[in-house]
C-alpha positions in Angstrom: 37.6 4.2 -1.7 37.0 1.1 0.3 33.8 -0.7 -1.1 32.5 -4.6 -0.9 31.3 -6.2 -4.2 28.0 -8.0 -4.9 27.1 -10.2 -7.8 23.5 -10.8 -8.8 22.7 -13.6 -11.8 19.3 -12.9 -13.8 18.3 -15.2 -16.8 15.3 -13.7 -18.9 13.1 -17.5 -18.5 13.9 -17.8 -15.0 10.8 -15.2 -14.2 8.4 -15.3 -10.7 5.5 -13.7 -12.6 3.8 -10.7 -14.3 3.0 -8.0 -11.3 -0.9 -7.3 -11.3 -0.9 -3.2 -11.8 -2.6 -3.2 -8.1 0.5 -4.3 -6.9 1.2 -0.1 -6.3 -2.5 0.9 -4.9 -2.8 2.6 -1.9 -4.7 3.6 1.1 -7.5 6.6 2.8 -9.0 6.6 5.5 -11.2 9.3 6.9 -8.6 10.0 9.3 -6.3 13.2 10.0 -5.9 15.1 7.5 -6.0 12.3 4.7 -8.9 13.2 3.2 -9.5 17.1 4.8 -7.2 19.7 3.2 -5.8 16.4 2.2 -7.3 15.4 -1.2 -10.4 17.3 -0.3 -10.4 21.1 0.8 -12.8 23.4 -1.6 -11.0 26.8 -0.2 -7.9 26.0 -1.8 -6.6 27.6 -4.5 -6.5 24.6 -6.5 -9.8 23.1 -6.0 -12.3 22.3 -8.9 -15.8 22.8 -8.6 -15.6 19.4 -6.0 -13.6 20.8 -3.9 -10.7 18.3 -5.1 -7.2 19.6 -4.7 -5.6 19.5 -7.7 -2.0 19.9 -7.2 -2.5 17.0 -4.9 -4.3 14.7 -8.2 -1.4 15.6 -10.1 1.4 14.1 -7.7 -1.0 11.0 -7.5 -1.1 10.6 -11.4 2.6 11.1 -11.6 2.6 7.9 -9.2 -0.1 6.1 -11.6 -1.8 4.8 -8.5 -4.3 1.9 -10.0 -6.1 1.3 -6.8 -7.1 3.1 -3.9 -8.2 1.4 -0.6 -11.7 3.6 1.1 -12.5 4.5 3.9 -10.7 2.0 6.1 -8.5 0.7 8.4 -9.9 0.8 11.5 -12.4 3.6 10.7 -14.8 1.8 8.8 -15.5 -1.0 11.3 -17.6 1.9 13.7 -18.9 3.5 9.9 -22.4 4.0 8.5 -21.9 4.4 4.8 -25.5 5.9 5.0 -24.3 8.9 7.1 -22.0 10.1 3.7 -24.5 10.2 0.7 -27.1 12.6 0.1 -27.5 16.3 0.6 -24.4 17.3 2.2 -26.9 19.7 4.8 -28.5 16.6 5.8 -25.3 14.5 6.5 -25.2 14.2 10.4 -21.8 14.6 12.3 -20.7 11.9 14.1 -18.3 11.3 17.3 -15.5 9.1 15.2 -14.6 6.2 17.8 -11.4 4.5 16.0 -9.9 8.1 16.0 -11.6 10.1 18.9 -12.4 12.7 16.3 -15.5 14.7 14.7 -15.8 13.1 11.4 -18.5 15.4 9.2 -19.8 13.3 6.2 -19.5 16.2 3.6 -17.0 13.8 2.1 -18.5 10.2 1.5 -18.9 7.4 -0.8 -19.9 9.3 -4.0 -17.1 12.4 -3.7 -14.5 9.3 -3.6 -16.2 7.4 -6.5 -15.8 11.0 -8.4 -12.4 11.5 -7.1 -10.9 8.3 -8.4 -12.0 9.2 -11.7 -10.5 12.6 -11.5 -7.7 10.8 -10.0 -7.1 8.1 -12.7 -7.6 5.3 -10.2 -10.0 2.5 -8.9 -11.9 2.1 -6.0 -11.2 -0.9 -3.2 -13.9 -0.5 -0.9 -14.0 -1.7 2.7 -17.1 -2.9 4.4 -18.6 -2.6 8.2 -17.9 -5.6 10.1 -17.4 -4.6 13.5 -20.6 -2.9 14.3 -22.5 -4.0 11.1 -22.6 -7.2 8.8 -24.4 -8.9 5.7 -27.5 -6.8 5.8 -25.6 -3.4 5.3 -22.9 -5.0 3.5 -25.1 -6.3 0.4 -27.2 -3.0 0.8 -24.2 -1.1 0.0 -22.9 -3.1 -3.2 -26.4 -3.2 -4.4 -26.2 1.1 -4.3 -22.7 0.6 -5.8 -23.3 -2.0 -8.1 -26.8 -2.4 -9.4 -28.4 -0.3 -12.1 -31.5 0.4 -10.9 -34.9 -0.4 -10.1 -34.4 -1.8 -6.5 -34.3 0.5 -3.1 -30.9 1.3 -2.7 -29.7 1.5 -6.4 -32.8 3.9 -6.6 -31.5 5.7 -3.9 -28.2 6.0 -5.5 -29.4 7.5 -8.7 -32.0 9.8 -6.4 -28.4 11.3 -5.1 -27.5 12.2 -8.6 -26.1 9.0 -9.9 -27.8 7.6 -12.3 -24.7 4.8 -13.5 -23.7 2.4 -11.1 -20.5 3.0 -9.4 -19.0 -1.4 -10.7 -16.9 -1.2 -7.7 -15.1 -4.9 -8.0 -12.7 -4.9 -5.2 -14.1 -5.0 -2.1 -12.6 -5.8 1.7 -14.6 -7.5 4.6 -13.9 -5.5 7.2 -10.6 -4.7 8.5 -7.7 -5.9 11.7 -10.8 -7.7 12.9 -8.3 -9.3 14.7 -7.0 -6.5 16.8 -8.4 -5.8 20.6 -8.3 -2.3 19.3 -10.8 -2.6 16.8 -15.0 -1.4 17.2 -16.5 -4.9 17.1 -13.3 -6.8 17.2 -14.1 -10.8 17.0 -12.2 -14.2 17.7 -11.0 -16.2 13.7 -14.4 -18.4 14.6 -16.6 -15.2 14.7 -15.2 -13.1 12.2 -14.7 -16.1 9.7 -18.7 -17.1 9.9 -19.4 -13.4 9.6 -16.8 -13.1 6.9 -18.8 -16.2 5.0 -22.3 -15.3 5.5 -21.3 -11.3 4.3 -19.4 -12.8 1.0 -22.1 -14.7 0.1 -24.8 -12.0 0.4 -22.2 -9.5 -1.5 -21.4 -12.1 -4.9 -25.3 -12.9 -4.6 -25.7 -9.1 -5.6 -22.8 -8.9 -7.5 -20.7 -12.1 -8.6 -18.7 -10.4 -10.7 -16.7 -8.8 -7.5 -13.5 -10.0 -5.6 -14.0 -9.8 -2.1 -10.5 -9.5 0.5 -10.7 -11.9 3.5 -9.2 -10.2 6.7 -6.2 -12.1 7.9 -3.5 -11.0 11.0 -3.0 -7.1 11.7 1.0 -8.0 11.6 3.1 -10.3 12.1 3.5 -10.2 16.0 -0.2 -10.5 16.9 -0.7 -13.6 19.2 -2.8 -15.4 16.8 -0.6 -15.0 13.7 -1.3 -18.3 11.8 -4.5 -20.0 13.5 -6.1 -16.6 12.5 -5.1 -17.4 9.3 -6.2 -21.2 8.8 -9.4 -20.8 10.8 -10.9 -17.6 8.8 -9.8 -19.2 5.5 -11.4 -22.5 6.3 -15.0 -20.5 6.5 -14.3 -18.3 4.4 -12.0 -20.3 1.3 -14.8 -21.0 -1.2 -16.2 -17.1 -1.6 -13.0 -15.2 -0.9 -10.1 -14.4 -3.3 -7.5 -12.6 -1.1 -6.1 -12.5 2.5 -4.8 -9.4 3.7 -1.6 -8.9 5.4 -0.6 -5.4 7.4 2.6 -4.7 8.3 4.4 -1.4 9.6 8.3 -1.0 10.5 9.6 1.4 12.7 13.4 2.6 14.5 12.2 3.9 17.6 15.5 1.9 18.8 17.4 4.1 16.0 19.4 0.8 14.8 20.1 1.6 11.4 21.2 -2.0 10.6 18.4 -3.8 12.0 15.8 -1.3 10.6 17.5 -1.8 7.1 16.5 -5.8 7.9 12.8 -5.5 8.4 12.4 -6.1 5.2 13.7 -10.0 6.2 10.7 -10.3 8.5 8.4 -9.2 5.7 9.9 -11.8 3.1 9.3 -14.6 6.0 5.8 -12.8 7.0 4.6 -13.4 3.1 6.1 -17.2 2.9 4.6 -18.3 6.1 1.0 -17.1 5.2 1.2 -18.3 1.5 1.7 -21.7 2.9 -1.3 -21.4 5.3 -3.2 -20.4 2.3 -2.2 -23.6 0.8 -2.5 -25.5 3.6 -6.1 -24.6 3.7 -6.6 -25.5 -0.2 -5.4 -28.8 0.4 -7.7 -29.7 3.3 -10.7 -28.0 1.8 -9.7 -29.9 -1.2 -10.2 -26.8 -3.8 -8.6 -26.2 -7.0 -9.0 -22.3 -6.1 -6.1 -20.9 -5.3 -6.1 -17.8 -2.5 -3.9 -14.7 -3.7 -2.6 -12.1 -1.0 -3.6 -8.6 -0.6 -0.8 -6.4 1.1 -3.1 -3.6 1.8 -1.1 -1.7 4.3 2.4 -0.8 4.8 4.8 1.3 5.6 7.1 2.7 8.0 5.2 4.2 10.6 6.2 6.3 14.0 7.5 9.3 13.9 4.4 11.1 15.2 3.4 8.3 17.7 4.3 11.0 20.6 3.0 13.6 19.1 -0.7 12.3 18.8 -0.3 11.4 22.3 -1.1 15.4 23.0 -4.1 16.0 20.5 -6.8 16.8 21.5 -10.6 14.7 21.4 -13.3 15.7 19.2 -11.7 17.8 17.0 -12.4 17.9 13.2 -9.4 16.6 11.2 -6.9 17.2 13.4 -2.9 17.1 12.2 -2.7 13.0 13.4 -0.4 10.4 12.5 1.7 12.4 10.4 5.1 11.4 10.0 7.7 13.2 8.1 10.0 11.0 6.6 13.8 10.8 6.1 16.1 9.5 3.9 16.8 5.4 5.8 12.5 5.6 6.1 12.6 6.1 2.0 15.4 2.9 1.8 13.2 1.1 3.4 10.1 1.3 1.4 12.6 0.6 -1.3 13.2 -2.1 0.3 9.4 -3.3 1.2 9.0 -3.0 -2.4 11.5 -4.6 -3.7 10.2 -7.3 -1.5 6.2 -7.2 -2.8 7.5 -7.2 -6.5 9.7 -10.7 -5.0 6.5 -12.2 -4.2 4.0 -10.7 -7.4 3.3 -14.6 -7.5 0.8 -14.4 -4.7 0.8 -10.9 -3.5 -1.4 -9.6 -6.5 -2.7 -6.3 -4.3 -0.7 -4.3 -2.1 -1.4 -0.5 -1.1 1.0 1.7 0.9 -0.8 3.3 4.1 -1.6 6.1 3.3 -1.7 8.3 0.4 -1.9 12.0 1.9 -0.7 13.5 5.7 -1.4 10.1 7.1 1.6 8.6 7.1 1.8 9.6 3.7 4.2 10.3 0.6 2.6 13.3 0.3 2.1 16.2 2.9 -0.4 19.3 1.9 -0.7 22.4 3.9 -4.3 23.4 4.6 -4.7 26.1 2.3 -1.0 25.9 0.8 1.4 23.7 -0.8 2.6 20.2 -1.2 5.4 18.3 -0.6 6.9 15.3 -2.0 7.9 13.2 0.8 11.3 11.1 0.3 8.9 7.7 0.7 7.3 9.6 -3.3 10.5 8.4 -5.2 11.2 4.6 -4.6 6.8 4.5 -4.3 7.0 6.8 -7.7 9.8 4.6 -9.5 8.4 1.0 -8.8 5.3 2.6 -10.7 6.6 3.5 -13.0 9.2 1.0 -13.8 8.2 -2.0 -12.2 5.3 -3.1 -14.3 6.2 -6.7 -16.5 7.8 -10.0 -15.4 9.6 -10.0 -12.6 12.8 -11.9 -12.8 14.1 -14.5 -10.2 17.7 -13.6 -9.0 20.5 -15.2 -7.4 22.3 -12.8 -5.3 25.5 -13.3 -3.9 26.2 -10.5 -1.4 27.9 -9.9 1.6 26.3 -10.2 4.5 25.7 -9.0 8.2 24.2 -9.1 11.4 22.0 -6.8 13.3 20.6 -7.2 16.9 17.0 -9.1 15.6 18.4 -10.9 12.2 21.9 -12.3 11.1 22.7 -13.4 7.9 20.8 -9.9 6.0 22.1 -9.6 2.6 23.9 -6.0 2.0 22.4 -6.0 -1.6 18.3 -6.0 -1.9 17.4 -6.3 -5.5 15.1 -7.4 -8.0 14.5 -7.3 -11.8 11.7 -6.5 -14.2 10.9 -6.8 -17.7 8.2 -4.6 -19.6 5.6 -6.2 -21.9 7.2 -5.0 -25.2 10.6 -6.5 -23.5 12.2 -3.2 -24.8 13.2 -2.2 -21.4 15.0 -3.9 -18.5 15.2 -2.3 -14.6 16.7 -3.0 -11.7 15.9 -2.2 -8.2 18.4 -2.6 -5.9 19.1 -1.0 -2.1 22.5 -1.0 -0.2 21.4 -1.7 3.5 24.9 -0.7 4.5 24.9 2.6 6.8 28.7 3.3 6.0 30.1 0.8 2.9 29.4 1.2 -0.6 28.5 -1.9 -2.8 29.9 -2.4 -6.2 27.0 -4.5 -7.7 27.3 -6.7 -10.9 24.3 -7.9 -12.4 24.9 -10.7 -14.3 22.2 -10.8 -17.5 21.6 -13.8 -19.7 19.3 -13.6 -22.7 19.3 -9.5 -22.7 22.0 -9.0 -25.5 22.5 -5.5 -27.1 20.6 -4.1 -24.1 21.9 -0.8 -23.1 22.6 1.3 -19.7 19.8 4.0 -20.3 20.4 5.4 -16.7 21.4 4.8 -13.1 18.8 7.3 -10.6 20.0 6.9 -6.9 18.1 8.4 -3.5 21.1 8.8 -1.4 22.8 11.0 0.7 25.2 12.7 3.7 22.8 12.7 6.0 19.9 9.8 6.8 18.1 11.7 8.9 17.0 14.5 6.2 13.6 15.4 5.2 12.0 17.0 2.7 9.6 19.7 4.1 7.3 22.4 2.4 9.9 25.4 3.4 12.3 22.9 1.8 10.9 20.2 -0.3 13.7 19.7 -2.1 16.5 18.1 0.2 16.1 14.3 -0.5 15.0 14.0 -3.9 16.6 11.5 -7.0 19.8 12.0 -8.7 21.2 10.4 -12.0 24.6 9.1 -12.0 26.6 9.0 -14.9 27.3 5.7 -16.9 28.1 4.3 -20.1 25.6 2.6 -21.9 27.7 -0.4 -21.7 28.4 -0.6 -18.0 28.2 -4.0 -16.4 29.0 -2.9 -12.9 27.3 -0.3 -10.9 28.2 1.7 -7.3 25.6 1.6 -4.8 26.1 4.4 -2.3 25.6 3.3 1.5 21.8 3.7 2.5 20.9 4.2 -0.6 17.8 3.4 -3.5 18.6 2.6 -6.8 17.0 2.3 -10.4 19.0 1.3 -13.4 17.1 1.5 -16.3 18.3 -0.7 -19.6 16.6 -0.3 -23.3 17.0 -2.2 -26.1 
């Protein structure tokens, strides 16, 4: 068998940091299907007395999602949080703009509060700021946040909820710097909005962390001054800029789709140094974290959606079904986020269920795991500890958009007890496997506890509900005292090592 080797060198002090648990949150929107027969659909078989689908909950706790990112993306900025509290009967239907859709309040604010509980995970809530600002903003944390005996806490607890909901996380607005969005506004405008909402929100609550919005992705015109001019408003009451970023292979390049995840290294560099940039000529000793809170690969249904329908209630939008290369890739992405759990202390794959999601229900029927589950379900699971810094020495190669993109993506991570070691690794290569050493110094009488790999024949297969089954993890054999590994071609890979 003709193979390349790869070496990789980890030393247990030579760490980046401790990953924040959020580092695995994700992402609904009231959009599609996300939330609709999604997570919420009371004539299912499954559903509780909510209406909560729970063969969907389960999948989610298998994940251990900590955070989950509500109700938007690019739905929230045309979204009165008023219309989705109270008596469902009184809840007024509304023409959804972002979306073209029928969106009909029964699900709102206080089902998701409840769901994330039932769900095992926190809320990151998103705030109005394309047709709304401060004045609805700090109306809504003080009916989230404070106990009682002012309007809208009242009103709250006259809904049934007497505790406050402590939501800490919070994002001001969202892509405020896209053309598409309701109320979109130039860094000047959306930074002095962005201040003047913060300061209103902490004044209610300062025990919050509020989300600063920076570029939609990478290619947006204003990538960078974006940046520097909404931190400069916005420095002293923010803790996080947000970066989105989707990949696609609409050009079906397998090479140069395995390198996005280049781009997306050089994406998180180049606005960490903005951030810094900003802290020195404000002249703070605050430093500005990063929240990743969307990604993904995104475009399979991009034609489809073309033919729906306007004005229809949850329609089947935006949902991709994903393949084997799609799965590498978020192995990839991250691989990439867990590089970077320095600064990127949030991060939340878009989206959790149908939309673009690792998880696909049918509307009165089952669910699938999508391939996109398993690296998203591993890095979960595994990936929480130190992450250690690695010197890779792999072979290379060239695609049309990058040259010099390392064969071998990998990473390393220690759990708190330090009784167990993994490693994540991906072999970009379409056709050549890689025979990867890692080299470990400081892990003596470790051993190989096992080697689980998402590969397979065929890149293009999917896991679907009349087969959900076709892509899913495999355990290779090894010896406990293996020092070199296979990587299959296009492939995801977790070796776990105990002590």
């Amino acid at each position: 068998m003709d193979y390349k080797k790869a070496k990789t060198t980890f030393h247990k002090d030579f760490t980046v940091a401790h990953t924040d648990d959020r580092l695995y949150g994700s992402f609904l929107e009231n959009l599609g299907r996300a939330v609709y027969t999604g997570i919420y659909d009371p004539g299912h078989p499954t559903a509780d007395d909510e209406g909560f689908r729970q063969d969907v909950i389960k999948l989610i706790k298998d994940i251990r999602v900590p955070v989950v990112r509500y109700p938007g993306g690019n739905f929230v900025s045309g979204y009165n949080w008023e219309d989705g509290v109270g008596p469902k009967e009184n809840r007024p239907r509304r023409t959804e703009l972002a979306w073209s859709t029928i969106e009909t309040n029964q699900f709102g604010l206080n089902e998701f509060i409840r769901w994330c509980r039932k769900a095992g995970t926190d809320p990151m809530m998103a705030v109005n700021l394309g047709t709304r600002g401060p004045e609805e903003a700090r109306n809504l944390v003080e009916y989230c946040n404070h106990p009682g005996g002012a309007y809208y806490s009242d009103l709250r607890i006259s809904h049934g909820v007497k505790d406050p909901h402590n939501i800490k996380l919070w994002c001001l607005g969202n892509e405020m710097d896209g053309p598409w969005q309701i109320g979109h506004k130039t860094a000047e405008e959306y930074g002095r909005t962005a201040l003047e909402t913060a300061k209103v929100m902490k004044w209610v609550d300062p025990t919050i962390e509020l989300v600063a919005c920076g570029s939609s992705n990478l290619n947006m015109p204003t990538f960078a001054s974006w940046e520097a001019t909404v931190l400069e408003h916005t420095y002293s009451h923010a803790d996080y800029l947000s970066l989105h970023q989707y990949y696609n292979n609409t050009a079906q390049n397998t090479p140069d789709f395995m390198a996005c995840t280049v781009a997306m290294d050089e994406f998180i560099r180049n606005v960490v140094s903005i951030c810094d940039y900003v802290k020195a000529k404000t002249k703070s000793k605050k430093t500005i974290n990063l929240s990743f809170d969307e990604w993904n690969v995104w475009y399979h249904s991009n034609e489809q959606d073309k033919k729906l329908p306007r004005w229809t209630i949850a329609p089947h939008q935006l949902e991709d079904i994903y393949n084997l290369e799609d799965a590498v890739l978020v192995g990839s992405m991250l691989i990439t986020l867990l590089r970077h759990c320095d600064r990127v202390k949030i991060a939340c794959l878009a989206q959790l269920v149908n939309v673009i999601a690792p998880i696909m229900t049918a509307e009165g029927g089952g669910v699938v795991r999508q391939t996109i589950y398993y690296p998203y379900l591993h890095a979960s699971n595994y990936g929480r500890g130190t992450v250690l810094n690695g010197i890779v020495d792999s072979p290379k190669y060239d695609s049309k958009n990058y040259t010099d993109v390392p064969m071998l993506d990998c990473t390393a991570v220690l759990s708190d007890d330090e009784q167990e070691l993994t490693l994540f690794a991906v072999n970009r290569s379409e056709d050549t496997p890689l025979l990867w050493q890692p080299v470990l110094h400081g892990f003596e009488g470790y051993k190989v506890l096992e080697h689980i790999s998402l590969e397979g024949p065929d890149r293009y297969a999917v896991n679907t509900l009349e087969d959900p089954e076709r892509v899913v993890p495999m355990k290779k054999a090894v010896d406990a005292k293996a020092e070199e590994f296979m990587l299959s071609p296009l492939s995801w890979n977790v070796i776990r090592l105990v002590k």
